[in-house]
One Martini backbone bead per residue (centre of mass of N, CA, C, O) as a GRO file, in nm:
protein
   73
    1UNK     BB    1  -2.066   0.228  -1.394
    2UNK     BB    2  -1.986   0.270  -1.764
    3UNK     BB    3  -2.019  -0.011  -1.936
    4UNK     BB    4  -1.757  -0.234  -1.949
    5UNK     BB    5  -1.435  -0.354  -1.895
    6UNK     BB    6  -1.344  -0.556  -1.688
    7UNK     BB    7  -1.167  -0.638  -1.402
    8UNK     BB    8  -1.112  -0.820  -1.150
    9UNK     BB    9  -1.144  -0.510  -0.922
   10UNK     BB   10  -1.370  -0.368  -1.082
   11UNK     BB   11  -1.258  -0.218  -1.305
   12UNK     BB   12  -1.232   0.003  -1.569
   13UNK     BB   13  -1.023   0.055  -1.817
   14UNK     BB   14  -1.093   0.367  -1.827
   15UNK     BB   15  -1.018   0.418  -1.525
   16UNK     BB   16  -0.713   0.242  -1.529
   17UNK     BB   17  -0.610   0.515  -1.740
   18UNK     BB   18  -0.683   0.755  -1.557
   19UNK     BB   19  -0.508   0.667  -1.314
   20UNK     BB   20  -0.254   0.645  -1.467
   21UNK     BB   21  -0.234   0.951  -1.516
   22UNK     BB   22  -0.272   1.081  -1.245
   23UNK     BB   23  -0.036   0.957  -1.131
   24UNK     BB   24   0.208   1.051  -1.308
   25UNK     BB   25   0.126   1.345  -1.255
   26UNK     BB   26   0.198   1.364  -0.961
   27UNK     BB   27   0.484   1.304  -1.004
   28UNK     BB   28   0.545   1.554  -1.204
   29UNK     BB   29   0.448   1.786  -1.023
   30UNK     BB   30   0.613   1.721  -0.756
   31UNK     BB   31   0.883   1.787  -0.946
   32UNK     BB   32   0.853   2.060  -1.035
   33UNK     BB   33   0.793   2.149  -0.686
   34UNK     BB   34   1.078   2.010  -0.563
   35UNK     BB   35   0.978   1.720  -0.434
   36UNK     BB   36   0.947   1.489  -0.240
   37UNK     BB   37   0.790   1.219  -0.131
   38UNK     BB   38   0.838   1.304   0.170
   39UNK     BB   39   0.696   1.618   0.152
   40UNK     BB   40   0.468   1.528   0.081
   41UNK     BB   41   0.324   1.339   0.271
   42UNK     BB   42   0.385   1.561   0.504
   43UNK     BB   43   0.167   1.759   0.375
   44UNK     BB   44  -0.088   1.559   0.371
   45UNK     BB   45  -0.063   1.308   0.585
   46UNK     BB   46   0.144   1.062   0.481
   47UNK     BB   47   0.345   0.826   0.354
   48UNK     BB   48   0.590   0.781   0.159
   49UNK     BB   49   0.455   0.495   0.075
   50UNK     BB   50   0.169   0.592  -0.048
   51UNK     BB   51   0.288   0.809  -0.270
   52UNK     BB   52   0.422   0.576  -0.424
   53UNK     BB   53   0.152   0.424  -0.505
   54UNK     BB   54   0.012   0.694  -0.630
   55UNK     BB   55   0.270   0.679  -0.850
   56UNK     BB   56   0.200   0.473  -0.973
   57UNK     BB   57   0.098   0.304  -1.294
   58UNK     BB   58  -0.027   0.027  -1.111
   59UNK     BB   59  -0.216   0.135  -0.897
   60UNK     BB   60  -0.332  -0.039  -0.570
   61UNK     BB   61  -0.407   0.286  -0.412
   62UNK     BB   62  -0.634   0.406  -0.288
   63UNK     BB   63  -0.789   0.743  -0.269
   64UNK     BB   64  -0.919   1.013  -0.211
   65UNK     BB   65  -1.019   1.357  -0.226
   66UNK     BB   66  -0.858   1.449  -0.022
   67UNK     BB   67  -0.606   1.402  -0.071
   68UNK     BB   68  -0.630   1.512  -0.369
   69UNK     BB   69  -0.635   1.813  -0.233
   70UNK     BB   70  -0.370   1.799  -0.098
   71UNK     BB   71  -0.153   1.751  -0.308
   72UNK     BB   72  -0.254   1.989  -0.484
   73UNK     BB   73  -0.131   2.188  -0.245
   0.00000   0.00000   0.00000
């Protein structure tokens, strides 16, 4: 951590600003790219509604770096 405000599940409210941001991102390239949330998670290996989480912007579904580098391609 990089000592600052924690909130409850100790995310540093830095941190769950980064992750809102990126979430909205994944979603919003996801829609670029003509995807449907059923078809990146298709592509990804993950169920529909994971992908649904982790584009919330109050997101409180972890995801791996191997999935975010899935969801990239």
């Amino acid at each position: 951590m990089l000592g600052g405000d924690f909130l409850e599940d100790g995310i540093e409210i830095y941190c769950k600003r980064e992750l809102e941001t990126l979430s909205l991102a994944i979603g919003y390239y996801r829609k670029k790219r003509g995807l449907t949330q059923s078809k990146l998670a298709s592509l990804a290996g993950v169920s529909r509604q994971h992908i649904g989480a982790i584009e919330s912007p109050s997101m409180r579904r972890p995801f791996s770096v191997e999935l975010l580098i899935k969801i990239c391609y």
